[in-house]
C-alpha positions as a printed NumPy array, in Angstrom:
array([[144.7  ,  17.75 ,   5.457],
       [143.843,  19.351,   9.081],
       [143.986,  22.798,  10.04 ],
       [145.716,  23.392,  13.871],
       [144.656,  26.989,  15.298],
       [147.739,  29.431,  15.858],
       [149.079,  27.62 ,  19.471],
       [149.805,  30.107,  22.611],
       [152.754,  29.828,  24.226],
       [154.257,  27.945,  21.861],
       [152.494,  24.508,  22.579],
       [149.381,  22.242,  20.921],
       [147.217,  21.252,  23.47 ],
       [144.946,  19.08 ,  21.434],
       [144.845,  15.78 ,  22.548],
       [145.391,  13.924,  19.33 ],
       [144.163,  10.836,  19.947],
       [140.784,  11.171,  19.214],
       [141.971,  12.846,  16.07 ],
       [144.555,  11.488,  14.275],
       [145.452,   7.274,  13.891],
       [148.387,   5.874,  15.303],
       [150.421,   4.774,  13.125],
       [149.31 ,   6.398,   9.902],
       [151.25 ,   9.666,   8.449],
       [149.556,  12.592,   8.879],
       [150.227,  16.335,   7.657],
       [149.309,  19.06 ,   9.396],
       [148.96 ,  22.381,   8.133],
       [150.233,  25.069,  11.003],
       [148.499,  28.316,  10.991],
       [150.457,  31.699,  11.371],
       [152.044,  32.459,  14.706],
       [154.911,  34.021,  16.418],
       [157.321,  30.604,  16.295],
       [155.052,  28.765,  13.124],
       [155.178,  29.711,  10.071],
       [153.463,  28.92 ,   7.549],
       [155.186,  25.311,   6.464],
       [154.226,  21.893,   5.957],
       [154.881,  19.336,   8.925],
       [154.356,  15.544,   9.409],
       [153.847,  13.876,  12.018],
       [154.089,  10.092,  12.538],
       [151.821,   8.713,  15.482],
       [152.898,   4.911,  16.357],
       [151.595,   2.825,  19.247],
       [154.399,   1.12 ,  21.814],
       [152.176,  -0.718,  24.22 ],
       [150.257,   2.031,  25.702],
       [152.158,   5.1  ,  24.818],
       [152.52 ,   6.928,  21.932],
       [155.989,   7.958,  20.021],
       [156.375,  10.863,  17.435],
       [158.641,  11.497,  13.967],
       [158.281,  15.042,  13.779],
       [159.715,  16.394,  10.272],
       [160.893,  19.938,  10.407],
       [163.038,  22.987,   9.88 ],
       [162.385,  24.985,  12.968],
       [164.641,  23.389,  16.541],
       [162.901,  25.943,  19.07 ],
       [159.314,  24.377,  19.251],
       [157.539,  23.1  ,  22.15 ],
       [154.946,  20.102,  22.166],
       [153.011,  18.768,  24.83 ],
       [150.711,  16.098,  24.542],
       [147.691,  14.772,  26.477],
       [148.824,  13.718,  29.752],
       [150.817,  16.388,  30.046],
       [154.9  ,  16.787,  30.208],
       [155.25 ,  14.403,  33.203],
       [154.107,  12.   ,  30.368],
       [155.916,  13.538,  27.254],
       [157.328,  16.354,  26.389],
       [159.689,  17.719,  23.978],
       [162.097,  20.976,  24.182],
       [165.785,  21.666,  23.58 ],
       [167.544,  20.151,  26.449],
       [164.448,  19.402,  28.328],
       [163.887,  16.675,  31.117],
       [161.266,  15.119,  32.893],
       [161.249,  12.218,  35.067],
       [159.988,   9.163,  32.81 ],
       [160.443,  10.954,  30.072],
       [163.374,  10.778,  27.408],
       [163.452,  13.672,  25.489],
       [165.452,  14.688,  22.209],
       [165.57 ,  18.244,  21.029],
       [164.12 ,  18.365,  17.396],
       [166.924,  18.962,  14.903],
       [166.72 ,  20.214,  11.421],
       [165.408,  16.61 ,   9.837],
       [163.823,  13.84 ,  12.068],
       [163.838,  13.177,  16.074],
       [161.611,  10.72 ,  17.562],
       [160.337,  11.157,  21.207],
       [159.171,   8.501,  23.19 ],
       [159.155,   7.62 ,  27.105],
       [162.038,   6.004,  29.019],
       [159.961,   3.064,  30.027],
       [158.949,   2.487,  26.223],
       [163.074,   2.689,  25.516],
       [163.435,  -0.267,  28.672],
       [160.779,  -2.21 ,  27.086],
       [161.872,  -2.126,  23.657],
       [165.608,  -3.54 ,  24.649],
       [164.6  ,  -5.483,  26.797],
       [162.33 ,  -7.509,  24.27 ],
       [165.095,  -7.31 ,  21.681],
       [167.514,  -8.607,  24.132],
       [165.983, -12.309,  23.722],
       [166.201, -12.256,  20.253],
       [169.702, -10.469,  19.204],
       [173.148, -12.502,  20.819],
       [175.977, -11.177,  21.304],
       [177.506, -11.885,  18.28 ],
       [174.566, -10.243,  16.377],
       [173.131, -12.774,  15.219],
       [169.145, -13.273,  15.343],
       [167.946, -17.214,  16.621],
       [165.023, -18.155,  15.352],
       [162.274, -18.991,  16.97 ],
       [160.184, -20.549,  14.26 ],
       [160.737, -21.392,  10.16 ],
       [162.388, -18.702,   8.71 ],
       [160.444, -17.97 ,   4.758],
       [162.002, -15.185,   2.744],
       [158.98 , -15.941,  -0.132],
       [159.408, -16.972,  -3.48 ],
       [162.122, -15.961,  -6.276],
       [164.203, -14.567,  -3.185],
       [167.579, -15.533,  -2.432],
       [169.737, -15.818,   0.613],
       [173.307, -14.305,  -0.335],
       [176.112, -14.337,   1.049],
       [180.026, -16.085,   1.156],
       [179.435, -18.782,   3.318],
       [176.555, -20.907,   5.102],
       [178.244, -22.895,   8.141],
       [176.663, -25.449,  10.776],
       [176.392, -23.979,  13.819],
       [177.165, -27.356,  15.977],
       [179.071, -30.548,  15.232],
       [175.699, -32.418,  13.576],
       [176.506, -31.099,  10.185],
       [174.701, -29.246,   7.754],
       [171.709, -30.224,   5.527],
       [170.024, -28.748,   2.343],
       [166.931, -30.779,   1.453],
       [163.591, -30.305,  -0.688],
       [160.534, -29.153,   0.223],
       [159.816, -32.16 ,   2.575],
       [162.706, -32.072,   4.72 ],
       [163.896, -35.794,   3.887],
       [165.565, -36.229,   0.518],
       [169.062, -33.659,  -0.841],
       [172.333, -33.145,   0.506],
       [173.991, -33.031,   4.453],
       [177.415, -32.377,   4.54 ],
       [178.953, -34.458,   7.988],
       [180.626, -33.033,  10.438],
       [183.989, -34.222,   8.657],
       [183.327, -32.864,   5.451],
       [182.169, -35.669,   3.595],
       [178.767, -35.13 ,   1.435],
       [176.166, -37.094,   1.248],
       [173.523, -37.489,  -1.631],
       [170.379, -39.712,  -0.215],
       [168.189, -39.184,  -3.305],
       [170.903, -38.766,  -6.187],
       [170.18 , -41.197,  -9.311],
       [171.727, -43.725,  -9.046],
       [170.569, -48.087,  -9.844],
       [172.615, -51.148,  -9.801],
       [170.928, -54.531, -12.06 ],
       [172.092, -57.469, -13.349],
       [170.91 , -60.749, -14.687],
       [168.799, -63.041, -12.136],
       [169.339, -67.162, -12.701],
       [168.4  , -67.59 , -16.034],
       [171.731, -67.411, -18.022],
       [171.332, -65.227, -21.678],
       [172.998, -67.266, -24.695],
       [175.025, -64.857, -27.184],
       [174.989, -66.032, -30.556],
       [178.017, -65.638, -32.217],
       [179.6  , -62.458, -34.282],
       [175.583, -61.072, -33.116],
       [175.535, -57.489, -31.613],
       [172.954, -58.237, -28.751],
       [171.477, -56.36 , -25.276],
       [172.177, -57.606, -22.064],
       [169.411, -58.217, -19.993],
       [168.766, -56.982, -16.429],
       [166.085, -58.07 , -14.506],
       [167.195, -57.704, -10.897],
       [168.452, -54.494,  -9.122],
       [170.428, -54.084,  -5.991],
       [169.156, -50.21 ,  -5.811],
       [167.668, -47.757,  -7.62 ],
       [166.91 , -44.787,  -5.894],
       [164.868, -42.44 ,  -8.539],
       [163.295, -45.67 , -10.109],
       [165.131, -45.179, -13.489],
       [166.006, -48.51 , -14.191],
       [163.438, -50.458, -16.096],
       [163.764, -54.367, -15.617],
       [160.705, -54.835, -16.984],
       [161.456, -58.961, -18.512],
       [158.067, -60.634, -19.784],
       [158.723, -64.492, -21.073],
       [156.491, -67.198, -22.478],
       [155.855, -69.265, -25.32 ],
       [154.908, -67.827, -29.059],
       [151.51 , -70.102, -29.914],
       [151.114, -68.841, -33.185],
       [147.55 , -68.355, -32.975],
       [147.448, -66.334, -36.039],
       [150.159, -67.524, -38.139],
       [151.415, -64.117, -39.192],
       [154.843, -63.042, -40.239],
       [156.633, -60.562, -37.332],
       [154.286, -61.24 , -35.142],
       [155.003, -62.855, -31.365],
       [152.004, -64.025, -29.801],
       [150.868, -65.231, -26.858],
       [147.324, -65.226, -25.077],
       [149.147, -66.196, -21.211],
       [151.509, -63.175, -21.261],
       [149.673, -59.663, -21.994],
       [151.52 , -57.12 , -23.957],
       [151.122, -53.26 , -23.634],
       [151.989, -50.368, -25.91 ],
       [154.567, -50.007, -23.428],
       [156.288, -53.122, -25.189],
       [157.202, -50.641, -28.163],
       [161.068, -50.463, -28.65 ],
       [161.819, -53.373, -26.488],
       [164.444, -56.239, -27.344],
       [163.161, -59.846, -28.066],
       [165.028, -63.522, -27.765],
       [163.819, -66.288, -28.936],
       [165.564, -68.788, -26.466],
       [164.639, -71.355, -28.407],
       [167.178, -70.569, -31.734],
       [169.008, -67.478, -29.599],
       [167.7  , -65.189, -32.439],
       [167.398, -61.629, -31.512],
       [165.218, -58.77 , -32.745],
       [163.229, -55.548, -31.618],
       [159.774, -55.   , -30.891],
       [158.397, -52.195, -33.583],
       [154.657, -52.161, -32.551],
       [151.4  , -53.01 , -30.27 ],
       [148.966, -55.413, -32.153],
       [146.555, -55.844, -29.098],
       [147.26 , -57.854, -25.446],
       [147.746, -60.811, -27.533],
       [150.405, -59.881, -30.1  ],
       [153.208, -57.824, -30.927],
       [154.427, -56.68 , -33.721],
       [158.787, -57.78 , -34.673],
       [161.282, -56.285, -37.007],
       [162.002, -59.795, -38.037],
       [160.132, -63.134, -38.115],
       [161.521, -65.037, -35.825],
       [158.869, -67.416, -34.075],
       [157.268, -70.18 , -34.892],
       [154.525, -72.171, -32.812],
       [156.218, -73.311, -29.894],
       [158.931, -71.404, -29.515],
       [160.199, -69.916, -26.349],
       [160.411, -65.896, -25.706],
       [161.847, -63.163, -23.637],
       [160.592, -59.875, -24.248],
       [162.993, -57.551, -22.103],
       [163.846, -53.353, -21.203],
       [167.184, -53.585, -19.423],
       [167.061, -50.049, -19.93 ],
       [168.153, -47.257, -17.729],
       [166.168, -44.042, -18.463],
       [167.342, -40.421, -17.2  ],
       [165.687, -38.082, -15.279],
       [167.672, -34.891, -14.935],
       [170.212, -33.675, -17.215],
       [173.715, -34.103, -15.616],
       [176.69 , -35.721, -16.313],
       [177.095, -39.857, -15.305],
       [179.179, -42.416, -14.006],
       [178.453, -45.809, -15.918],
       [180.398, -48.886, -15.228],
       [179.111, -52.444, -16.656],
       [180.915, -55.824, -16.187],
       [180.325, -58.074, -18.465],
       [180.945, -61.749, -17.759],
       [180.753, -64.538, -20.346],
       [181.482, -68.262, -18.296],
       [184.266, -69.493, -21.05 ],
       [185.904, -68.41 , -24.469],
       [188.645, -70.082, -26.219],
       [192.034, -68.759, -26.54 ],
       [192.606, -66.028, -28.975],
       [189.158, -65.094, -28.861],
       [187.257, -61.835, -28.417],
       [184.536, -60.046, -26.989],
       [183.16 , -56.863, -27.435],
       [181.093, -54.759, -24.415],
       [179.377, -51.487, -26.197],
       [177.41 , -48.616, -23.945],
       [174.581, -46.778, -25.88 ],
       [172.639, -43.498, -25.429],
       [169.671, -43.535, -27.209],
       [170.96 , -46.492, -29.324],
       [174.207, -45.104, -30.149],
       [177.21 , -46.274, -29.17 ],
       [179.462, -43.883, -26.874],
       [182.1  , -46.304, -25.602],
       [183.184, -49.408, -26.083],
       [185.411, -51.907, -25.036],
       [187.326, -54.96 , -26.436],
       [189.579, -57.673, -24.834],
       [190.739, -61.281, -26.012],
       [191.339, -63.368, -23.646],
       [195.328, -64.799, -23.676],
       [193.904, -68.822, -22.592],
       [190.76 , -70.785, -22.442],
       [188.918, -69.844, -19.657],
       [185.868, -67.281, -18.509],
       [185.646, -64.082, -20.138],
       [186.   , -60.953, -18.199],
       [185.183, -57.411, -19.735],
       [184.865, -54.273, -17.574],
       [184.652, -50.854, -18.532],
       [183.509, -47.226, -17.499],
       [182.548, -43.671, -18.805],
       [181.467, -40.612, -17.717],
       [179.151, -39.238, -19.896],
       [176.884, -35.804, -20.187],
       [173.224, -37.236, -20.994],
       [170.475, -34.994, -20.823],
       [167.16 , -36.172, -19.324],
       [164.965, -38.42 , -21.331],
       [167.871, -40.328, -23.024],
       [168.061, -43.931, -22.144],
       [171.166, -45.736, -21.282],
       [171.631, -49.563, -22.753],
       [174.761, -51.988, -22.631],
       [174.875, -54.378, -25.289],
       [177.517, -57.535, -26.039],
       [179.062, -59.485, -28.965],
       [181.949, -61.966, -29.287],
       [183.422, -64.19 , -32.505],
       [183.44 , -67.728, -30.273],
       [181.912, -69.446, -33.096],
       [179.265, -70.836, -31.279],
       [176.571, -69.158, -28.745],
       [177.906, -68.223, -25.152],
       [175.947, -67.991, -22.076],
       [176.807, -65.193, -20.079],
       [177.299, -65.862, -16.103],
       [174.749, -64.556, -13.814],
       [174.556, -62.698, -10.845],
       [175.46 , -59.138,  -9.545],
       [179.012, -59.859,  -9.332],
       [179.518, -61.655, -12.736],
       [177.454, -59.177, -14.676],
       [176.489, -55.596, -13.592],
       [175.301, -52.378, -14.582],
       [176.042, -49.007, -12.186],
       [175.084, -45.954, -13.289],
       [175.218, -42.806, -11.094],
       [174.677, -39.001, -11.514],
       [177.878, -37.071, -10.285],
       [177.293, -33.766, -11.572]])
């Protein structure tokens, strides 16, 4: 708190610099005189380049103040004017007093930043700080190269074209299907299709993983598939297995070492050819998705049937089942949206009652898998 002296003639002619700092709130205690009271008033000294502006806080509109240079630099009266000066007679609450130059310079700095419209351009990245939020009704483009909203990188979410439509660059999405090697279906046998190609598969969610070789039963165990060319890896857990060499199927239940795996059914014996196969499509985010599978078998008698079957975490959530009207290839196509949280794993698996094995035909456009997020 500072102490002013009773003024004379209604003015302070203390030059305040040297006492008080700009920009920091200060209240001053005025001693008893003719047009002061005794009341509390505060002050506010800012800096505008080189001169100085005051927020006086009062209840009395007849005093006088005159600073340091003197009134040709400020001053401050009811109705007073000075040249260079702008002055504003101090009302009942708050006035601020500050030279006309200041008032130039101050508009015309602002006048590069604020347009017309009122809107602010930036002139570098704009960062409200974290867990704030930009709110209003609409955001628009402001020219005819369309609108973007991406991550933290500035490469990867969504830019809406000029003509409206959206694109998603980074949205899950994978195509696969079955390479060369065609994979036999034993008949009236519930099996998974393999994929071990893709066409895309932008969040790396589809796992083609496909390891093949030949059992050399080096142990001679029951449920065991081994092979010392061909390591495993824990990561082999809860994979499918054909033997190609009866078209038997089964699952792989554990990790013996590099060598061996452990089977939910004995189905090897020395010499017998394998493929130990994913074909699984694993999901990131929770949303809802798009899944379409073809499934393409290269003939089937008349009369006969086959069955296509999409699983989510190895139960089934649709299925589809067609017999074919004449002897020819067997086509079976089918699609579902479904809400899958993240985690879940997406499989397509195939059966038919031929009465003997069927290969399936290979290639992206005899037998695919699409899945996509929408939502």
């Amino acid at each position: 708190m500072t102490t002013l002296a009773a003024p004379t003639g209604n003015e302070i002619q203390n030059t305040l610099a040297a006492t008080y700092e700009r920009g920091v709130d200060t209240d001053i205690t005025l001693t008893d005189g003719a047009d002061f009271p005794n009341s509390a008033h505060v002050i506010r000294i800012s800096e505008s380049s080189t001169k100085w502006c005051l927020i006086i806080y009062t209840t009395k509109a007849t005093h006088v103040l005159t600073m340091g240079g003197g009134a040709d630099d400020y001053a401050l009266a009811n109705n007073y004017v000075t040249d260079g000066t702008a002055v504003f007679a101090i009302g009942s609450d708050v006035e601020v007093v500050c030279a006309a130059d200041e008032i130039a310079q101050l508009f015309t700095e602002q006048a590069d930043k604020i347009d017309e419209d009122g809107s602010v351009p930036l002139t570098s990245d704009w960062d409200i700080g974290d867990g704030l939020a930009i709110k209003g009704d609409e955001i628009r483009a402001r020219d005819g190269a369309g609108l973007k909203l991406f991550e933290d990188g500035g490469t990867k979410g969504l830019f809406v074209s000029d003509a409206g439509i959206i694109s998603q660059a980074m949205q899950s999405s994978a195509c696969a299907y079955p390479t060369t090697e065609a994979q036999t279906f034993p008949t009236a046998f519930l099996a998974k299709v393999i994929y071990d190609a893709e066409s895309w598969d932008t969040q790396t969610e589809m796992d083609t993983t496909r390891k093949a070789g030949t059992d050399d039963g080096a142990h001679g165990t029951a449920n065991w598939l081994e092979d010392s060319s061909d390591p495993f890896t824990a990561a082999d857990v809860g994979s499918s297995v054909w033997n190609e060499t009866d078209d038997t199927y089964t699952t792989v239940t554990g990790f013996v070492d590099a060598g061996t795996l452990l089977l939910a059914a004995d189905l090897f014996v020395n010499g017998e050819n394998y493929r130990v196969y994913r074909s699984r499509f694993t999901v990131t985010e929770d949303g809802i998705y798009l899944i379409t599978v073809l499934g393409v078998l290269v003939s089937m008698s008349d009369g006969k049937t086959g069955t296509i079957r999409v699983q989510v975490d190895g139960l089934t959530v649709c299925a589809h089942r067609q017999s074919l009207g004449a002897a020819g290839a067997f086509y079976c196509t089918m699609a579902t949206t479904q809400k899958i949280s993240a985690n879940s794993y997406i499989e397509v698996w195939m059966q038919h009652d031929e009465g003997s094995g069927l290969d399936n035909a290979t290639g992206v456009n005899n037998n695919n898998l699409v899945i996509t997020k929408i939502a």
